[in-house]
SERO-4910 file (N, C-alpha, C, O; in steps of 0.05 Angstrom, whole numbers):
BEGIN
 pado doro    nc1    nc2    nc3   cac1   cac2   cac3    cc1    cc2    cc3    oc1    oc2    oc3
  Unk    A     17    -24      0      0      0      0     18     25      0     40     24     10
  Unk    A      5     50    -13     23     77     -6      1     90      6    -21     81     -1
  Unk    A      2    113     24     -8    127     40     -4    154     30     19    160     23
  Unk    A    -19    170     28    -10    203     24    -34    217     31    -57    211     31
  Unk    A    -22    237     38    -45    257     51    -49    281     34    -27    288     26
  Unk    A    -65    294     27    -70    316      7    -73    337     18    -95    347     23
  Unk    A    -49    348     24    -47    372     39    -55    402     33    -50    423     45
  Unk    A    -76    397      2    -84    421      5   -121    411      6   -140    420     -7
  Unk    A   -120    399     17   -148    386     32   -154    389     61   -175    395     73
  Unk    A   -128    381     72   -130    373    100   -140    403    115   -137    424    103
  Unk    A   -148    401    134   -157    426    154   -146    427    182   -150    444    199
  Unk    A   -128    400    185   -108    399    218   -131    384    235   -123    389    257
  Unk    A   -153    371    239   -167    360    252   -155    336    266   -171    325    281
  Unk    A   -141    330    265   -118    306    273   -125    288    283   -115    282    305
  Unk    A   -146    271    271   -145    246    275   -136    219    260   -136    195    264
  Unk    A   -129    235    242   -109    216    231    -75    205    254    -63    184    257
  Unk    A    -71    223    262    -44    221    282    -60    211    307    -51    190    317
  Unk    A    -80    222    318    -91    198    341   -102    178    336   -112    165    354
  Unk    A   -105    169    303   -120    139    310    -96    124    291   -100    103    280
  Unk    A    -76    135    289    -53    120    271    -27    130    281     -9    131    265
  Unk    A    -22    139    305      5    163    314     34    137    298     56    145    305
  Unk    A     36    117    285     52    101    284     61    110    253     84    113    245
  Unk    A     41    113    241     37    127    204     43    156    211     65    166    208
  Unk    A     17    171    221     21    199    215     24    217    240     18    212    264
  Unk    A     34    243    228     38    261    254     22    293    239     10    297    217
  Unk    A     28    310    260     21    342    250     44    351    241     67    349    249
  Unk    A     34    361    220     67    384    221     61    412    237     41    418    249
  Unk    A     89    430    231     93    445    253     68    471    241     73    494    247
  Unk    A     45    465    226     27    478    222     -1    472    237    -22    484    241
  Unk    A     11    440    245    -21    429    247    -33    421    229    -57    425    232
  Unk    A    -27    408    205    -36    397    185    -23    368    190     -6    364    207
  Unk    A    -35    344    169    -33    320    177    -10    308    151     -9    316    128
  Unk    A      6    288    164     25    294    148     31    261    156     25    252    178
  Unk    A     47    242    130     54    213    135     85    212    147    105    214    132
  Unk    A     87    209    165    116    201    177    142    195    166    146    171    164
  Unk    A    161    210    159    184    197    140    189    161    135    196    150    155
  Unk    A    186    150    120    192    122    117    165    103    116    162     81    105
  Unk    A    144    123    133    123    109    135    100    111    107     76    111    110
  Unk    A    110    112     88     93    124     64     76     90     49     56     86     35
  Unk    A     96     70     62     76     46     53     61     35     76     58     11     81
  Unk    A     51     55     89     36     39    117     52     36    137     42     40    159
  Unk    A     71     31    135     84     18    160     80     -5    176     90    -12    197
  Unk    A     58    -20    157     42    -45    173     29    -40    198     21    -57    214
  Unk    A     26    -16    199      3     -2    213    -30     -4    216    -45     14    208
  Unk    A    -35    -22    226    -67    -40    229    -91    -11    223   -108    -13    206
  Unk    A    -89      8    234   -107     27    230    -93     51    205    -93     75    209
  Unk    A    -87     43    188    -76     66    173   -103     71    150   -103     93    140
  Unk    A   -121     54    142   -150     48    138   -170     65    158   -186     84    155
  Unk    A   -163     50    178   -190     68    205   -177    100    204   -196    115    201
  Unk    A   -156    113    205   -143    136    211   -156    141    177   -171    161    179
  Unk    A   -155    128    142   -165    145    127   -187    153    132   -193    177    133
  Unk    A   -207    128    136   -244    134    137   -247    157    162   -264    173    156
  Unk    A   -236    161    185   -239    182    199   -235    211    189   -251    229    195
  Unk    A   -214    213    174   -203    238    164   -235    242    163   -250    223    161
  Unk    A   -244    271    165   -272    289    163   -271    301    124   -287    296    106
  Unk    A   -250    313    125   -251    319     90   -236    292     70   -233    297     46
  Unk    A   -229    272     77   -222    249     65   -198    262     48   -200    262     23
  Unk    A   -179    273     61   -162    280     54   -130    258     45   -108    262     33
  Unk    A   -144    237     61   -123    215     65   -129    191     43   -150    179     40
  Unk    A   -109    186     30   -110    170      7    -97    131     11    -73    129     16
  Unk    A   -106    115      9    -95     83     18   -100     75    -16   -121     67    -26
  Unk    A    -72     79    -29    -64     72    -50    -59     32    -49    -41     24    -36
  Unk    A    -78     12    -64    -68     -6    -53    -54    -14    -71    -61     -3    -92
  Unk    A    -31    -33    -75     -6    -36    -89    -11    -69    -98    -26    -81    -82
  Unk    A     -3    -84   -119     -3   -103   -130     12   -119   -109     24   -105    -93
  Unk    A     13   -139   -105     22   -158    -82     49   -179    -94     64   -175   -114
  Unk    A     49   -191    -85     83   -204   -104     66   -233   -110     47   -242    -98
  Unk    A     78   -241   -130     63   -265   -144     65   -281   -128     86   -282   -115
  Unk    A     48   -297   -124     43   -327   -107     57   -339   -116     59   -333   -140
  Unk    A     76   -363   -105     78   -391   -116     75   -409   -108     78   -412    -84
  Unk    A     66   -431   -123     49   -453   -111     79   -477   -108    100   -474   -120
  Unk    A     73   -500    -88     97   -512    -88     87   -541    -84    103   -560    -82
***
């Protein structure tokens, strides 16, 4: 998955950083912002519950192709 936040959406309501503080934080404006390194989730269980919360759905869960199965 990639994660990004649309920062000319967001309004600083921060619940993205309290229901995911592991993914995202504020920046020093108060806007919601994805954590250096953390841009594929971070395997972060709520990085889903922290998008659907966002109030202007500012928060984007890009999901990514998975690596091929092999059968054995």
């Amino acid at each position: 998955m990639r994660v990004t936040v649309d920062h000319g959406v967001c309004i600083g309501a921060g619940q993205c950083a309290l229901t995911s503080p592991d993914v995202f934080t504020q920046d020093d404006d108060g806007f919601g912002t994805v954590l250096p390194g953390r841009e594929d989730g971070g395997g972060g269980a709520l990085v889903r519950v922290a998008a659907r919360a966002c109030p202007v759905g500012a928060i984007t869960v890009h999901e990514t192709a998975g690596r091929p199965r092999t059968t054995g």
